[in-house]
C-alpha positions as CSV (number, residue, x, y, z in Angstrom):
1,X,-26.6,10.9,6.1
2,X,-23.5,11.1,3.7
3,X,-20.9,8.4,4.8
4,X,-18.3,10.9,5.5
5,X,-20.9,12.4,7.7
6,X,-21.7,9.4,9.4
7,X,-17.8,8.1,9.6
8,X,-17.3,11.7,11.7
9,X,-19.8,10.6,14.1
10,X,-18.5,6.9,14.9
11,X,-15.2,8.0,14.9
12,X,-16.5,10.8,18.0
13,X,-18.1,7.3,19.8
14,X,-16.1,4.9,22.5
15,X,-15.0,1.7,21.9
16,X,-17.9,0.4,23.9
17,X,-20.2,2.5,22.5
18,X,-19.2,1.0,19.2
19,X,-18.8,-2.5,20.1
20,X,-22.6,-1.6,21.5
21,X,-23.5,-0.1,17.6
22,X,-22.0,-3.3,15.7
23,X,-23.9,-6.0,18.2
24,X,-27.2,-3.9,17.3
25,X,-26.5,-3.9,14.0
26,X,-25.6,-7.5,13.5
27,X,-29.1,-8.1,15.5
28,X,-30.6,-5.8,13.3
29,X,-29.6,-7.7,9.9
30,X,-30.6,-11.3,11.3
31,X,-34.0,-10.0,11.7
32,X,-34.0,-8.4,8.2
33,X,-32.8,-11.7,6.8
34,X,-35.0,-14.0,9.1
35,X,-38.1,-12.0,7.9
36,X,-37.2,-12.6,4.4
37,X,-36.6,-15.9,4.2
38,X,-40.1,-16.6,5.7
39,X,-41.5,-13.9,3.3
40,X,-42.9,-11.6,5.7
41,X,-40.8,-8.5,4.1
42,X,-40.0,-7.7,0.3
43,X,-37.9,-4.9,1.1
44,X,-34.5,-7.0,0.0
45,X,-32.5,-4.3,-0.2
46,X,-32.4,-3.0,4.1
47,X,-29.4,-5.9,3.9
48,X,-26.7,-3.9,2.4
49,X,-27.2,-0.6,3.7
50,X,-27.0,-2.6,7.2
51,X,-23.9,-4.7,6.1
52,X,-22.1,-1.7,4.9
53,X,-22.7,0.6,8.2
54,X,-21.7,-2.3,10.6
55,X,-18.2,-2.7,8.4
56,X,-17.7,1.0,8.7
57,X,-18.0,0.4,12.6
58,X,-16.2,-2.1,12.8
59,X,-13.7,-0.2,10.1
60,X,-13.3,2.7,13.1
61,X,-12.9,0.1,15.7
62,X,-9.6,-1.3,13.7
63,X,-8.5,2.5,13.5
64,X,-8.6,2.6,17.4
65,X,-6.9,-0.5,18.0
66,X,-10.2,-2.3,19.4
67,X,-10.5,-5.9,18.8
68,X,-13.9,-6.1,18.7
């Protein structure tokens, strides 16, 4: 999905649907991170595509006014 693509879509989601989307996504990386530093993964690079959609949610948040 192209960013501006995905961007249209978060920006069509609540505020709690979003604050639901970042708290995921923040779960999702700490897994990610957790399975490499005990070596179970090698697939370094699922960080930063995960980093980079949870500051775009939490970009569109700030554009609403949220605090998250």
């Amino acid at each position: 999905m192209k960013v501006a693509e995905q961007l249209t879509e978060l920006r069509g989601l609540t505020a709690e649907d979003l604050r639901a989307k970042s708290k995921d996504l923040d779960d999702q990386i700490f897994r990610v991170r957790l399975q490499l530093s005990m070596g179970q993964t090698e697939s370094a690079g699922k960080v930063q595509p995960l980093r980079r959609e949870r500051a775009r949610v939490k970009t569109v948040l700030r554009e609403k006014g949220v605090k998250d």
